[in-house]
Structures are given as structure tokens and as C-alpha cells.
Residue frames as a rotation matrix with the C-alpha (Angstrom) as fourth column:
UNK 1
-0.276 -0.562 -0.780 -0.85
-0.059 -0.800 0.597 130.65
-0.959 0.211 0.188 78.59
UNK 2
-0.895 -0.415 0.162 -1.92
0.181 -0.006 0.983 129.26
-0.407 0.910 0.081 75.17
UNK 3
-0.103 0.993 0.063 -5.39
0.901 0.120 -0.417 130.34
-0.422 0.014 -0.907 75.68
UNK 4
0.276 -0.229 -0.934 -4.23
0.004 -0.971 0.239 133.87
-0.961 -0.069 -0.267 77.09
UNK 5
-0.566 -0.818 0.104 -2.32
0.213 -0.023 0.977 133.62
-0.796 0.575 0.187 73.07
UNK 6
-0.484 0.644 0.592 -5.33
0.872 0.292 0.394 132.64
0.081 0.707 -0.703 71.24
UNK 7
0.555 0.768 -0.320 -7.64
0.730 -0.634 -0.256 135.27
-0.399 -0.092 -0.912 72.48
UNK 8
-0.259 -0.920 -0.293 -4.74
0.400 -0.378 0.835 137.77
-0.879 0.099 0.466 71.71
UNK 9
-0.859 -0.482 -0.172 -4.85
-0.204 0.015 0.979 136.99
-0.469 0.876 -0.111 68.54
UNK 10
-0.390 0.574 0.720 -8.16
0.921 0.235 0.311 136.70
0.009 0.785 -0.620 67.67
UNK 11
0.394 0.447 -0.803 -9.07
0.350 -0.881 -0.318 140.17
-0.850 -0.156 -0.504 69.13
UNK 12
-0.348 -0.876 -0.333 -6.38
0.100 -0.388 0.916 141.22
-0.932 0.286 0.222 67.20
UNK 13
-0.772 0.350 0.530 -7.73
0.635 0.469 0.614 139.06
-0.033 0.811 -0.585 63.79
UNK 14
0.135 0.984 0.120 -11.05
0.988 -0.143 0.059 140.92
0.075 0.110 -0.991 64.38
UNK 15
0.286 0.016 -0.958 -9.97
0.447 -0.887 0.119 144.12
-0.848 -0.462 -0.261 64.60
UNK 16
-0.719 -0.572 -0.394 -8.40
-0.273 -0.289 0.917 144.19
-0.639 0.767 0.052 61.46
UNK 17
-0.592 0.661 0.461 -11.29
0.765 0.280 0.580 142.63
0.254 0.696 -0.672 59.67
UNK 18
0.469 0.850 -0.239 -13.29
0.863 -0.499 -0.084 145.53
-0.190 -0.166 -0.968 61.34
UNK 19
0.049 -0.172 -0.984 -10.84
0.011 -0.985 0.173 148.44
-0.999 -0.020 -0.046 60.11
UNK 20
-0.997 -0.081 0.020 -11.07
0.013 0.091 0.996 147.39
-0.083 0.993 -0.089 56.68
UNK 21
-0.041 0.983 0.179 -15.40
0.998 0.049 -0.042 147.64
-0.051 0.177 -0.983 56.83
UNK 22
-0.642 0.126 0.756 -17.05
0.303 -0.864 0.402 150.80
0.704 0.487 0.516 55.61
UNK 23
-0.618 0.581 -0.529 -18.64
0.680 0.057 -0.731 151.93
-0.395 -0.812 -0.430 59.03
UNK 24
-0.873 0.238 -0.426 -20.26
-0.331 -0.930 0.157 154.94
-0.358 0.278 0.891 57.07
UNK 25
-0.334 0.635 -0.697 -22.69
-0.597 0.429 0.678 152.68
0.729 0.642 0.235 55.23
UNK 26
0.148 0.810 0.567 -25.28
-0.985 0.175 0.008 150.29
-0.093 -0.560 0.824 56.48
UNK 27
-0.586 -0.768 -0.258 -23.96
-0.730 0.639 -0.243 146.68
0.351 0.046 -0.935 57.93
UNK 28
0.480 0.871 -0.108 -25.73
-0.847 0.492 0.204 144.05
0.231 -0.006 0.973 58.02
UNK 29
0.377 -0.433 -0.819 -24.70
-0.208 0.822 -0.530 140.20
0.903 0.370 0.220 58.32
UNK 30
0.254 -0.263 -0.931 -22.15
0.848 0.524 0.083 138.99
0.466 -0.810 0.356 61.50
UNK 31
-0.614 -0.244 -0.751 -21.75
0.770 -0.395 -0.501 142.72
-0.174 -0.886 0.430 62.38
UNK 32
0.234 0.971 -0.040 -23.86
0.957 -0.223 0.186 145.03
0.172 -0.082 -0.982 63.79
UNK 33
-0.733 -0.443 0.515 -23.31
0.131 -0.836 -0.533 148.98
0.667 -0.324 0.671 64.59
UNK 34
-0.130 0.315 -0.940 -24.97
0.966 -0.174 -0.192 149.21
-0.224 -0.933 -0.282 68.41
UNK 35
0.727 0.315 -0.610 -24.78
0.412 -0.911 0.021 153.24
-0.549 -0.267 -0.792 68.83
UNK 36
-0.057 -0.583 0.811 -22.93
0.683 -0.615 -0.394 156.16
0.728 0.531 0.433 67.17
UNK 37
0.755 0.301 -0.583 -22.17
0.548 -0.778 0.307 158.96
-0.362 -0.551 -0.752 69.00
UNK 38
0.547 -0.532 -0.646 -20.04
-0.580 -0.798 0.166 161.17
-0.604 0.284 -0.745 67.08
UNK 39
-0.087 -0.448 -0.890 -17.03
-0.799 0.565 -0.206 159.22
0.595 0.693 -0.407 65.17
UNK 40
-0.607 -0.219 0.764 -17.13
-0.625 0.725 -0.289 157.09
-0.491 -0.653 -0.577 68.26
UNK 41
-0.003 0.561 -0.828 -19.03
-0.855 0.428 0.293 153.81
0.519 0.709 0.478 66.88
UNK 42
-0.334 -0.144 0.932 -20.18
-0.771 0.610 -0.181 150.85
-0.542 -0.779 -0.315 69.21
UNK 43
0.101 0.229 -0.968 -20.09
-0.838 0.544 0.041 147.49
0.536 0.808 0.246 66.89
UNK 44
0.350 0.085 0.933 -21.01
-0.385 0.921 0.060 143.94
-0.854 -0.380 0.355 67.81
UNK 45
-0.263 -0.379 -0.887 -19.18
-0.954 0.238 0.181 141.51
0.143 0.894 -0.424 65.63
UNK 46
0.551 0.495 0.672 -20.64
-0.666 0.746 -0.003 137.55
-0.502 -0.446 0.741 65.71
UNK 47
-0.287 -0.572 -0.768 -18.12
-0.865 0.499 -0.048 134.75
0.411 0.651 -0.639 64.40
UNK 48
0.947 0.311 -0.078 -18.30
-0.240 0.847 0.474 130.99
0.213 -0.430 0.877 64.52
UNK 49
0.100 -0.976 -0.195 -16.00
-0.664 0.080 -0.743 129.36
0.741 0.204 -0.640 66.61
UNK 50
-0.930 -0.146 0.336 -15.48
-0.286 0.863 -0.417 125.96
-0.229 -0.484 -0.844 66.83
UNK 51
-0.742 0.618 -0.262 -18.65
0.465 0.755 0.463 125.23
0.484 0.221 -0.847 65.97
UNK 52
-0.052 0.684 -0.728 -20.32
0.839 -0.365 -0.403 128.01
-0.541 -0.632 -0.555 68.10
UNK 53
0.077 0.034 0.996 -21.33
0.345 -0.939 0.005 131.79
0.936 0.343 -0.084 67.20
UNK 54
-0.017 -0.183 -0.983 -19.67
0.927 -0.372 0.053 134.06
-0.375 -0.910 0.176 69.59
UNK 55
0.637 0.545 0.545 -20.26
0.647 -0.762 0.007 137.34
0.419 0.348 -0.838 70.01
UNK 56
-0.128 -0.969 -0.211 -17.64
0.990 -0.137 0.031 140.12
-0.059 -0.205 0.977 70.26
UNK 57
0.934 0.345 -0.091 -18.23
0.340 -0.938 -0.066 144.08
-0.108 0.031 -0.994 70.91
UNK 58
-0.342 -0.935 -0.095 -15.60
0.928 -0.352 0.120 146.50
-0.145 -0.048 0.988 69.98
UNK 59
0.746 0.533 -0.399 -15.81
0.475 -0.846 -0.243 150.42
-0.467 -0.009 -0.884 70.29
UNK 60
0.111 -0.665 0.739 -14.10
0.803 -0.378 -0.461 152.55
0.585 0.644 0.492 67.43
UNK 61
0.909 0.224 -0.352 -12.82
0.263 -0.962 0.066 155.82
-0.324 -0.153 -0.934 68.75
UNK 62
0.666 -0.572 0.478 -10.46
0.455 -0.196 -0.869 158.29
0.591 0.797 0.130 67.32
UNK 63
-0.018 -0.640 -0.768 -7.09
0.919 -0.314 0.239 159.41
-0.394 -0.702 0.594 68.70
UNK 64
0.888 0.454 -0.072 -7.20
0.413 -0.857 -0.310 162.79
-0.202 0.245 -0.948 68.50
UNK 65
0.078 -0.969 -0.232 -2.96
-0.371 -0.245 0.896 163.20
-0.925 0.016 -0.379 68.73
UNK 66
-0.670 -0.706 0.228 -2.64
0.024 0.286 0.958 161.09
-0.742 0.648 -0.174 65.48
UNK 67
-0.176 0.752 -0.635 -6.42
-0.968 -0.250 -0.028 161.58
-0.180 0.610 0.772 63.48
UNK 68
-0.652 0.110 -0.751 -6.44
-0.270 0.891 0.365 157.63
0.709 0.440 -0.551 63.54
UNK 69
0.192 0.950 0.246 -9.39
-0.948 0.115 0.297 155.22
0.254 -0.290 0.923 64.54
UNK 70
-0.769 -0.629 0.114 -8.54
-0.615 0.680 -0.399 152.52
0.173 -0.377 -0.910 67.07
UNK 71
0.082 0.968 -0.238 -10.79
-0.550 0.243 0.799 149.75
0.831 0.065 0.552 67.86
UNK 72
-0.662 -0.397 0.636 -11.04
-0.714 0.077 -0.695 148.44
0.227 -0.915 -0.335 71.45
UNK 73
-0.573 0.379 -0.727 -12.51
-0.023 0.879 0.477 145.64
0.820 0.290 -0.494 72.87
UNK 74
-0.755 0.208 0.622 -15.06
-0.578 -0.660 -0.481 145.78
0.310 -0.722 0.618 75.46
UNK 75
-0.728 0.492 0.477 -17.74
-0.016 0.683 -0.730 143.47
-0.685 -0.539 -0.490 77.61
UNK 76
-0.818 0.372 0.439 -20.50
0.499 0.078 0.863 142.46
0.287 0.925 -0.249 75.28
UNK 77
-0.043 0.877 -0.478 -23.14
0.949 -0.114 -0.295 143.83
-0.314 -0.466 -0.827 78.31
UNK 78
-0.925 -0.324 -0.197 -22.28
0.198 -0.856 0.478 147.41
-0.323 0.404 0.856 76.58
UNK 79
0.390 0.909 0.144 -25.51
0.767 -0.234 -0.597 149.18
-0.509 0.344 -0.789 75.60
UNK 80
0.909 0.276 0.312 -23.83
0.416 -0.614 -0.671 152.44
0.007 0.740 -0.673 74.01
UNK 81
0.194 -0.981 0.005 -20.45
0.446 0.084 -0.891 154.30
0.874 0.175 0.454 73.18
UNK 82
0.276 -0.206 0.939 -20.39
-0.809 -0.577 0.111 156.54
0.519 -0.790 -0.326 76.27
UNK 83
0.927 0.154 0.342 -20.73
-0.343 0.717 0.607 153.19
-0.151 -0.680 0.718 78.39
UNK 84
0.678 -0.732 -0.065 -18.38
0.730 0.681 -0.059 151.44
0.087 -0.007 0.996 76.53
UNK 85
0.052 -0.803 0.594 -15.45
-0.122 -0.595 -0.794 154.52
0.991 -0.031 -0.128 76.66
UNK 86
0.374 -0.050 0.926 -16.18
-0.898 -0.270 0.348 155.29
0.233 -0.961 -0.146 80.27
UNK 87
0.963 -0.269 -0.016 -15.29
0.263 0.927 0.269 151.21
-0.057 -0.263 0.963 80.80
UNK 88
0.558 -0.829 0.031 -12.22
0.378 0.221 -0.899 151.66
0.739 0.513 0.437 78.81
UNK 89
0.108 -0.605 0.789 -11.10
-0.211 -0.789 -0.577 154.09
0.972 -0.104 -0.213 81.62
UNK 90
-0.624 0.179 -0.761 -12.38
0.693 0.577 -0.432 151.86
0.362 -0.797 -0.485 84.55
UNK 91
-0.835 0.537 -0.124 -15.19
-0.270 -0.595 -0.757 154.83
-0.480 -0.599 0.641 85.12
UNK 92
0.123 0.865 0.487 -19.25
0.813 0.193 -0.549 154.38
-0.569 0.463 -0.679 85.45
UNK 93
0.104 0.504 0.857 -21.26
0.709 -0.642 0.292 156.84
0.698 0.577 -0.424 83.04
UNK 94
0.700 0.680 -0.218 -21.90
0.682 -0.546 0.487 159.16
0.212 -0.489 -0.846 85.34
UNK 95
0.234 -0.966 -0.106 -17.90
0.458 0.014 0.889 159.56
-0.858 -0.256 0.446 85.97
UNK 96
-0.284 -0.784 0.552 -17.34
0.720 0.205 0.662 160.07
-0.633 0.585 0.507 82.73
UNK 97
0.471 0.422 0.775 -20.07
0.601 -0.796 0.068 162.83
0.645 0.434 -0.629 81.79
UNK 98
0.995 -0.093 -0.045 -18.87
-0.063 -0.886 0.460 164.64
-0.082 -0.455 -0.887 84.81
UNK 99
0.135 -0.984 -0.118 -15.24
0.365 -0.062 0.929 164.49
-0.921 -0.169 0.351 84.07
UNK 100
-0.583 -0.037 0.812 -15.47
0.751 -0.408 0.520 165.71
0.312 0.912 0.266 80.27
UNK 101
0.653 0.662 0.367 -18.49
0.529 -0.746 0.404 168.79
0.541 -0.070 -0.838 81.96
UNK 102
0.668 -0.147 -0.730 -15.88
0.332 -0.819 0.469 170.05
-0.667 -0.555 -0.498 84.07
């Protein structure tokens, strides 16, 4: 359980350090911006921990009920934002273009 606590809380820790970054501008350093696709925004973040660099994806999208910009966590094997959303919902790509075309 005190693993299940830690991870929590570092997603958490990193998420805030990534809503406080100017995604508009060009990032450089332990994070990366993967893909844009609209506001959506697919960012790799790298920290050390413990003594390692780990590597941490998160995908920004906006709620559209409140105009705010949430950041989610997602597998690191992500390749762009469509991918990573369509995860978020438990659907492949394909699932997810054809549910937003009809």
C-alpha cells in the first residue's frame, strides 16, 4: 500500500510542476512536448529517482464543461495525443476516430 501512496503522489507532484510550465513556448531540459494536436499536448517529463532517470508521459487536454487543462497520466509507449486520449478511454485509435466521425 505504501508504494500504491508514493506513486500517487508523485504523479500528483508532477503534474503540478507541469501546470505551472509555459507549454506555448519551446521546452527543452527533463521535459519534452511529444505531439500537439490542437490544445491537446502529449509531454514526456524525465526525473531522477533514487538515483535513476525515469521517464513519465502525461497528456494535457482541456475540459470543455469548465475551460480548464487537466493533465493525465499515460503509458510511456504513447507515440501521439490521439493514442494517448483514446487510452484514457480504454479505446484503440481506430475506436476513437470512428466514435468522434460519427
Amino acid at each position: 500500500m505504501q508504494d500504491r501512496q508514493y506513486y500517487i503522489e508523485l504523479h500528483e507532484n508532477n503534474k503540478k510542476y507541469l501546470k505551472h510550465l509555459n507549454l506555448n513556448r519551446y521546452i527543452s531540459g527533463s521535459t519534452k512536448i511529444i505531439d500537439r494536436d490542437g490544445e491537446n499536448i502529449l509531454i514526456e517529463l524525465t526525473k531522477r529517482n533514487n538515483n535513476f532517470l525515469t521517464t513519465y508521459k502525461y497528456i494535457r487536454v482541456k475540459d470543455s464543461s469548465t475551460e480548464q487543462y487537466h493533465f493525465l497520466s499515460v503509458p510511456n509507449s504513447m507515440r501521439n495525443c490521439q493514442e494517448a486520449i483514446a487510452w484514457t478511454f480504454g479505446l484503440t485509435i481506430s475506436e476513437y476516430k470512428l466514435f468522434f466521425e460519427t
